[in-house]
C-alpha positions in Angstrom: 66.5 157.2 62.3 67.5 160.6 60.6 65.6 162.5 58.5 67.8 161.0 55.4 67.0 157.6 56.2 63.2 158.3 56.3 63.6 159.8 53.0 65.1 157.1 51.4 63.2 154.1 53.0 60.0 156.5 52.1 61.5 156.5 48.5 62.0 152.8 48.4 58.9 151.7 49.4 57.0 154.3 46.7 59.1 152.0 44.5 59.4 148.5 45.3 56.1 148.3 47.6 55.3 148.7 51.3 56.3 145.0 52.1 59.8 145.9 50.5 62.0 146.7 53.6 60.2 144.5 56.1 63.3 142.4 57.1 65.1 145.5 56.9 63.0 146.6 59.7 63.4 143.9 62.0 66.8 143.8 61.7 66.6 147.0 63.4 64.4 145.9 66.4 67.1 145.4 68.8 64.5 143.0 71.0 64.8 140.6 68.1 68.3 140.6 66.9 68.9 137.5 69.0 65.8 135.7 66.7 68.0 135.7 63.6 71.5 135.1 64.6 73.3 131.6 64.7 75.8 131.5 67.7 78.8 131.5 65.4 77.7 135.2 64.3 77.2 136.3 68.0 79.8 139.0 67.3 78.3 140.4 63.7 76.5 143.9 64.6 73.6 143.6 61.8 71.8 140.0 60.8 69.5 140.7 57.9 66.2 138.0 59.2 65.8 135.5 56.3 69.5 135.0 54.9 70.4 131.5 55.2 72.4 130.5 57.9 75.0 129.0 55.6 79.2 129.8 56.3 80.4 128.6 53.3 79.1 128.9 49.9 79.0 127.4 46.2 80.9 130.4 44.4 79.1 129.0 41.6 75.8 128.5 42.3 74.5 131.6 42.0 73.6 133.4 38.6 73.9 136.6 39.8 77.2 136.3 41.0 79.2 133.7 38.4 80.2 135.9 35.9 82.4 137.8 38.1 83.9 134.5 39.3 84.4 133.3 36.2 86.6 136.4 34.8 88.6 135.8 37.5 89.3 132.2 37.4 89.6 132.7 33.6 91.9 135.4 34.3 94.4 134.1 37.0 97.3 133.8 35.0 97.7 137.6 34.2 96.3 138.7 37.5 99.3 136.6 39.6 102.0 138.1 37.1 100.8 141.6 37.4 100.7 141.0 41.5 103.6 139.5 41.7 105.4 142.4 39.6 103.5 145.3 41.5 104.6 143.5 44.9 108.5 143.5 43.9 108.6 147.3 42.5 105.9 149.1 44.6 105.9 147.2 47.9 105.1 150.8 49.4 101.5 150.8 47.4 100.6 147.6 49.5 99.2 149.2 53.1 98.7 147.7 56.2 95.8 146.3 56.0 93.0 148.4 58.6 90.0 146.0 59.6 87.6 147.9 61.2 88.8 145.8 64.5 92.6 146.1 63.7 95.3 147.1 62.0 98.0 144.4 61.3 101.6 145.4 59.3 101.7 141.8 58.3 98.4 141.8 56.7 99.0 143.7 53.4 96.3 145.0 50.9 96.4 146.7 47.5 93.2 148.2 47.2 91.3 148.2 43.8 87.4 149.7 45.1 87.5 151.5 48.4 84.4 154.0 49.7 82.5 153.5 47.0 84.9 154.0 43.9 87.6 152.4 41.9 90.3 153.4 43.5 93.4 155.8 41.4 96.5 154.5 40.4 95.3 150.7 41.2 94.9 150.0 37.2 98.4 150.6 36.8 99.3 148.6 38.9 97.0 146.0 38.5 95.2 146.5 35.4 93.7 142.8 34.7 92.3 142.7 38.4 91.5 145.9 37.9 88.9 145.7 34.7 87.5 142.1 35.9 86.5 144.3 39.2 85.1 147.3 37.9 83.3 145.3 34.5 82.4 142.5 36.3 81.4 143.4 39.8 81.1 147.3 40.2 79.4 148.0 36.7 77.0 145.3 37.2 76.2 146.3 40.2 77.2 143.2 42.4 79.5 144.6 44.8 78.8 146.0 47.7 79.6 149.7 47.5 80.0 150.1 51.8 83.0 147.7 51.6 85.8 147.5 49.1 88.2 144.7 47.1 91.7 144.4 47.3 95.1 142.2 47.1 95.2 140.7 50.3 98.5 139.9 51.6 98.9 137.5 54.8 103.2 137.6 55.3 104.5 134.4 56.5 103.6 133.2 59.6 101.0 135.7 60.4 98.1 134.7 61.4 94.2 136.5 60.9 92.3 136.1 64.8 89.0 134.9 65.3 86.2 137.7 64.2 82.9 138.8 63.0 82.5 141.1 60.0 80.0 143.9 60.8 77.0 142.4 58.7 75.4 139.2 57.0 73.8 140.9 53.9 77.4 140.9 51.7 79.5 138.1 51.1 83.1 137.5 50.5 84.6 135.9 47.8 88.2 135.0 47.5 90.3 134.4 44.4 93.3 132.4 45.9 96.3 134.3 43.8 98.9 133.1 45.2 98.8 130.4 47.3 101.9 128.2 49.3 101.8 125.6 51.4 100.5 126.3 54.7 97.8 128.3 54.4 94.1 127.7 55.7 90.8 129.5 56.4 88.3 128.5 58.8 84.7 129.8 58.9 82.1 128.5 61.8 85.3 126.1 62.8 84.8 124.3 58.9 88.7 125.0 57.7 89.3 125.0 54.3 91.9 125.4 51.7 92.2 127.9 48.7 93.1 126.4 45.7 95.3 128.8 43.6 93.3 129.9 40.6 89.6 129.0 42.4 87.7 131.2 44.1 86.1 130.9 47.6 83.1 132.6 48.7 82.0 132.9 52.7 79.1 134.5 54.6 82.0 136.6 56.8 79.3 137.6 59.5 80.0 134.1 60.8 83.2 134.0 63.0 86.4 132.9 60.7 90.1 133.2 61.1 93.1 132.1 58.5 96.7 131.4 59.5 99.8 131.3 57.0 102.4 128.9 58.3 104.2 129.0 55.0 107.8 130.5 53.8 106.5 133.6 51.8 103.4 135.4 51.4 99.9 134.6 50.9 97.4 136.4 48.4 94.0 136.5 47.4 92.1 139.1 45.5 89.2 139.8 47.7 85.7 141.6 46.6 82.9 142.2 48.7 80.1 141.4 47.0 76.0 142.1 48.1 74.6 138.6 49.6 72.4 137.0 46.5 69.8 136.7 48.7 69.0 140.5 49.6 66.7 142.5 47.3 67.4 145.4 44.8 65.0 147.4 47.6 67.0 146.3 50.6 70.1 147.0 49.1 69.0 150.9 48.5 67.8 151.0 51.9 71.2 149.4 53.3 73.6 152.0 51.7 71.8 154.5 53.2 70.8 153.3 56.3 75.0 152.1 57.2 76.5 155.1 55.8 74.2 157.2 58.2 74.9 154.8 61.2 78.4 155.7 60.1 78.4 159.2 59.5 76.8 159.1 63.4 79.5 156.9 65.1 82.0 159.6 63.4 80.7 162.4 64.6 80.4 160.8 68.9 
């Protein structure tokens, strides 16, 4: 722990209660990481004790979460035209896509919230995507401000290998954009298929993978959103606490 950490946990508990950051805490117990992790997240790095073990998820189902889902179901239409348009004149605005495991040139994103902010010169790009984002996720506090949403681009015939994300305590949900023939998404071995104008939402700590055997490309909008089952106190503790664990795995 640093001496930042201790402030804000310190800071947290005088606000939300010395109970508040309890699972926080045993997550960090290295002796008990094993307790909390189904085998399919074996190769996630943090598992936050008390989140259902659950891969795939109602995108609906949750309050807290629906009306970000619902702007962008309600708002497919103008976020495919606007994609499709930004794809044709500005290919070079759509990067290789840099997982913290890989970087793949036929994995393409166009990001929209990166490191914390909306990111510049996205809006012009993509302005409908854009405000549904920032109103409906960033503004309201929903996303998760350590990760990031973007236009995510699988070219035909690539193919997404088997992984872990870092963590269980966000979640990803998927707008399926655009959407050919071809294209699947399996998470704990359940494949499934995105159905263009729906969204998708996945607990990305278990292992997934997703393949696109079509003729052309394959997009989603993706956002990382906090898991609706982590409290306002853990998710102050948990901004903190990874961008330090960060800032120390930079600096080694």
């Amino acid at each position: 722990m640093t001496p930042e950490i201790d402030e804000c946990f310190a800071a947290v508990r005088a606000q939300y209660g010395e109970a508040s950051l309890d699972r926080v805490e045993q997550m960090l117990e290295p002796r008990r990481r094993s307790e909390y992790r189904h085998p399919a997240q074996r190769g996630a790095r943090w598992i936050l004790p008390g989140i259902p073990q659950v891969p795939w998820h109602d995108p609906y189902a949750y309050p807290e979460l629906l009306p970000v889902v619902t702007a962008l179901e309600s708002q497919h239409a103008r976020i495919k035209a606007e994609q499709e348009h930004a794809w044709t004149a500005h290919p070079d605005r759509f990067a290789d896509y840099e997982h913290y495991l890989v970087r793949q040139q036929d994995w393409r994103a166009l990001y929209l919230y990166r490191d914390g902010t909306m990111v510049e010169g996205a809006a012009e790009l993509a302005p409908t995507a854009y405000r549904v984002i920032k109103e409906y996720a960033v503004d309201t506090g929903v996303i998760c401000p350590l990760l990031e949403s973007h236009f995510s681009t699988l070219l035909p015939g690539a193919s997404i290998r088997p992984h872990c994300d870092l963590w269980n305590f966000s979640i990803n949900l998927h707008l399926a954009v655009d959407i050919p023939e071809g294209c699947l998404i399996s998470v704990a071995g359940q494949a499934r298929e995105w159905t263009e104008g729906r969204c998708l939402l996945f607990d990305y700590s278990f292992e997934h993978e997703a393949w696109n055997r079509g003729t052309r490309a394959r997009t989603c909008v993706l956002v990382d959103l906090w898991h609706p089952d982590t409290t306002p106190a853990e998710r102050a503790a948990l901004v903190t606490l990874m961008r330090e664990i960060q800032t120390m795995m930079a600096s080694t």
